[in-house]
N, C-alpha and C positions, 0 to 999 in steps of 0.2 A: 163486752167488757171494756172497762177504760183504757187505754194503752200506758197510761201514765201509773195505773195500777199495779197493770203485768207487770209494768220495768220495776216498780217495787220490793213488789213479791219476789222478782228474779234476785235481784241486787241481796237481799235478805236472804235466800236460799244459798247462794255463793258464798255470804260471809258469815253466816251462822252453819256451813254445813248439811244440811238436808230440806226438804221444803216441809217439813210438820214444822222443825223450828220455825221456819219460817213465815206459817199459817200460825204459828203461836204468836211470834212479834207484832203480827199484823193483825190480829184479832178474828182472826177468820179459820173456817174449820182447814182441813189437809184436804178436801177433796176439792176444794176451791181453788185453793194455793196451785194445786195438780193443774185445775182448769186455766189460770192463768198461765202455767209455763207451758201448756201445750198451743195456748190461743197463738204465744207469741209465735212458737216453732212454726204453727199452719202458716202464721202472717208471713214469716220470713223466709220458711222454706229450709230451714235448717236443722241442725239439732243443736242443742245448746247444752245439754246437759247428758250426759252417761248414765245413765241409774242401774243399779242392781240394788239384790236387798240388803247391801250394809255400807255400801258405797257408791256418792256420786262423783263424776269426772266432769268438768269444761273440756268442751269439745276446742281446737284452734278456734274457729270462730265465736265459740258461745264464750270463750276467756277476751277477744276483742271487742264482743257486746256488751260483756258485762263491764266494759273499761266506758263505753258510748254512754251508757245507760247513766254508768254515775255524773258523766261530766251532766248529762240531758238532765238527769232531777235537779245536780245543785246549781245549773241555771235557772232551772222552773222558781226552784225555793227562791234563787235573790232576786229574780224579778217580781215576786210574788211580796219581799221583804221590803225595795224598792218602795210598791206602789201603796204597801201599806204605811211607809214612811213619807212619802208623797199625802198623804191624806193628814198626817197630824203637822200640825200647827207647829210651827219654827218655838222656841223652847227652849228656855236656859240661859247660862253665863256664855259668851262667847269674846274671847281673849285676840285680841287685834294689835299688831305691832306695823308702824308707817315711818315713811320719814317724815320729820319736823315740820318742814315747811308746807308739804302736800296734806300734813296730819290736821296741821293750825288750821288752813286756809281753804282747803278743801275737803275733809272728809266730815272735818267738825259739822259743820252747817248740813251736809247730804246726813247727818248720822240721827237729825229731827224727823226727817221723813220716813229712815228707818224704825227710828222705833217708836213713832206713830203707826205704823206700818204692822211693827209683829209686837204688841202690847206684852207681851210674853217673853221675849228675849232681853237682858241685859247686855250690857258689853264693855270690856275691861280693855280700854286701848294706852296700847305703852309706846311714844313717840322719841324715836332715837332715830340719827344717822346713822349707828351701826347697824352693820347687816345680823338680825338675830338669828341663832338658829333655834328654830321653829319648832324642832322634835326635843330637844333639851331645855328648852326655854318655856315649854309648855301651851304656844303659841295656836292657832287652828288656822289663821290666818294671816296674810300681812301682804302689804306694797309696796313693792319694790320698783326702783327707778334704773334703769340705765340695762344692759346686756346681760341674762342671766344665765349663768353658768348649769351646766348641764349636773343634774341633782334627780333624787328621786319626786322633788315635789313639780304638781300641775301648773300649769299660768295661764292666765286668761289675758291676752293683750285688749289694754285701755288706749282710749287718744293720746298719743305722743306725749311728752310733758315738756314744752314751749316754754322757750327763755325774751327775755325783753331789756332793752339796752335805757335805763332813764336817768334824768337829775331832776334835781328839783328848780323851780324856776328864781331865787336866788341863787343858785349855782351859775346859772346859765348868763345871769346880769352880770355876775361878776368875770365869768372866763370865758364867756360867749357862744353860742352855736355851735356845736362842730357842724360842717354841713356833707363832709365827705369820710368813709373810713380814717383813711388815714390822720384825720385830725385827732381822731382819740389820741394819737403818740405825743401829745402837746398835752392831755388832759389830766388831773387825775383822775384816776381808778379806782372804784375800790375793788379790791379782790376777795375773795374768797378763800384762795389758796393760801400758805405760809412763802411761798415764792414771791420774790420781789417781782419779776419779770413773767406774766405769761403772754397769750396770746388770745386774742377776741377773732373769731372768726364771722365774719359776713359772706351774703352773697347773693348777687343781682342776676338780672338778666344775661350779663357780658362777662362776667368775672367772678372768683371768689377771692377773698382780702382775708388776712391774717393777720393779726392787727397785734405788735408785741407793746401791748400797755401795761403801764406802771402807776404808783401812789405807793402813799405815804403812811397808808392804813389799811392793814389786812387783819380780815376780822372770819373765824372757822364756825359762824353763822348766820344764816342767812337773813333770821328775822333782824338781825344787827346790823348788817348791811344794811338793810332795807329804811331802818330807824338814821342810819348815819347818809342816807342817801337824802330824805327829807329834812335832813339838819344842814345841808348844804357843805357838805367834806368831798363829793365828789360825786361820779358818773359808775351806776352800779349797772351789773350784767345780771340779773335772777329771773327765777322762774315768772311766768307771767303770773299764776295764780297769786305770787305774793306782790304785785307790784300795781295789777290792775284796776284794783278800788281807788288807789291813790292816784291814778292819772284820770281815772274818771269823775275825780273831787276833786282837781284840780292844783293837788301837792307834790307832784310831780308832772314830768312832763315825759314824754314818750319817744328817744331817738331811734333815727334811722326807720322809720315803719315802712318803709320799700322794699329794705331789705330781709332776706331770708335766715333767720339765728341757726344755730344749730336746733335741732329737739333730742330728747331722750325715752328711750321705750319706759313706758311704764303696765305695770302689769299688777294683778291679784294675783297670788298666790296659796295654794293650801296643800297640805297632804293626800294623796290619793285615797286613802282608807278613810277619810275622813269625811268627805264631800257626801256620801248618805245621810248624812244628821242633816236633819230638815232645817234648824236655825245657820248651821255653815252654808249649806245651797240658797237660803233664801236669801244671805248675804252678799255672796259672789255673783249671785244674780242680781241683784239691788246694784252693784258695783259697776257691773256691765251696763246697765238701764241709763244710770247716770254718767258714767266715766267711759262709756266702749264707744 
C-alpha cells in the first residue's frame, strides 16, 4: 500500500470521526480503509487509534502523527502545485513599480527582452521616487534602491547601483578641470537635494574626501540634472546608468574615474505569497540574469 495513502486515510478517519467515513471520502470500501490504518500501526509499531464499537480514541502518539501527517501531505500538495506551476507558461498583467531614473534608463530597454521572452505576459510599470506600498497599491513587484527596511516582503540583491561625477566639456572650457577633490569647493554643483550645502564623498587608495559642495541650481530630478549637466550649469553627481551614454557620445565628460563613489544596494522586491505565479518568478528571475 502507498504510504501517502495510509496518511490519508488516517488524517480523514481523525477528522471525520470513524474510518467507514472515512472509506466513504476516499472512495474506497471500510475494509480497505481498516487495511490502511493497520499497515501504518505494523509500520510504526504503534497504535494510533482506540476503536471499540461506537467509539474511536487517538492514542498520545496517534494524536502527534496525525499532527506529522497533515503538515507531510500539505507539503506533498504544494510541491506538487509548485511543479505544476513550474510547467505553465509566465501569463498575464503583471504590475511593476521602479525608481525613475533606474526605470528610464535601465529596466525600459531589459523590458524588450522580457517580453520577447514570455509573448504572454503584459506589464503595467509605474515609475515614481516614492517608496510604493506594494500590498495597497496593488503592485507584485518593484525596485528598490538604497537599505531596505525590515518588512514582510522578499528581496533579491542586484549590482550595487553606482554613481558617477561629470560635466559637460563646455563647462569644463569655461571653469576648467578640477583635478583633485577638493576643487569641487570652487565649482558649481548641481544638487539633487533641496539643501544649498551638501557633501560629495570620494575615495582612493590613501584617503576618503568629503567634499561640501555647493550651486546655484537644485533641481528634485535626476533626469533634470542630467539635461542641466549637458547644457553646461555645472558638475553633476548621478547614477552612472543615467550618465553613461553621454560620456560615451561625447557630451559629457567623466570626473575623477580613479576614484571610488559611493554605491547603493539595489534589489527586486515582491511579496512572499506571491512569487508561485509563474509570470512573477519568470520576472525576478529575468531581473537577476540581467541586474544580479
Amino acid at each position: 500500500m502507498d504510504l501517502l495513502d495510509s496518511m490519508k486515510v488516517y488524517v480523514l478517519a481523525v477528522e471525520k470521526g470513524s474510518l467507514s467515513s472515512a472509506a466513504t471520502a476516499s472512495g474506497i470500501s471500510a475494509t480497505m480503509a481498516g487495511n490502511h490504518l493497520r499497515m501504518l500501526e505494523k509500520r510504526l509499531g504503534m497504535q494510533l487509534l482506540q476503536r471499540t464499537t461506537r467509539r474511536q480514541h487517538l492514542t498520545a502518539f496517534g494524536e502527534d502523527y496525525y499532527a506529522r501527517c497533515k503538515e507531510i501531505l500539505r507539503l506533498v500538495a504544494e510541491t506538487d502545485k509548485q511543479a505544476q506551476n513550474l510547467q505553465l507558461a509566465p501569463a498575464g498583467k503583471l504590475r511593476i513599480t521602479a525608481p525613475v531614473s533606474f526605470g528610464t534608463e535601465a529596466l525600459m530597454p531589459a523590458l524588450s527582452e522580457y517580453l520577447a521572452r514570455y509573448p504572454e505576459v503584459s506589464v503595467d510599470v509605474s515609475l515614481s521616487d516614492r517608496v510604493m506600498d506594494m500590498l495597497e497599491e496593488g503592485f507584485e513587484v518593484a525596485i528598490r534602491i538604497g537599505d531596505l527596511p525590515d518588512s514582510a516582503l522578499i528581496a533579491k540583491s542586484l549590482r550595487p547601483y553606482r554613481l558617477m561625477i561629470c560635466a559637460s566639456p563646455d563647462y569644463l572650457a569655461r571653469k576648467g578641470m578640477p583635478e583633485k577633490p577638493e576643487d569641487l569647493m570652487q565649482h558649481e554643483c548641481l544638487s539633487f537635494s533641496p539643501a544649498a550645502i551638501t557633501n560629495w564623498r570620494l575615495q582612493d587608495r590613501d584617503d576618503i574626501y568629503r567634499i561640501p559642495v555647493t550651486g546655484r541650481l537644485q533641481v528634485n530630478h535626476g533626469q533634470a540634472l542630467r539635461v542641466a549637466a549637458l547644457h553646461g550649469l555645472g558638475i553633476v553627481l548621478q547614477p552612472a546608468i543615467l550618465l553613461q551614454a553621454d560620456v560615451k557620445a561625447g557630451f559629457l565628460v567623466q570626473l575623477f574615474p580613479g576614484y571610488e563613489l559611493p554605491s547603493r544596494a539595489l534589489s527586486v522586491v515582491y511579496l512572499q505569497d506571491r512569487y508561485r505565479t509563474p509570470k512573477l518568478r519568470s520576472f525576478v528571475d529575468f531581473m537577476v540574469e540581467k541586474f544580479g
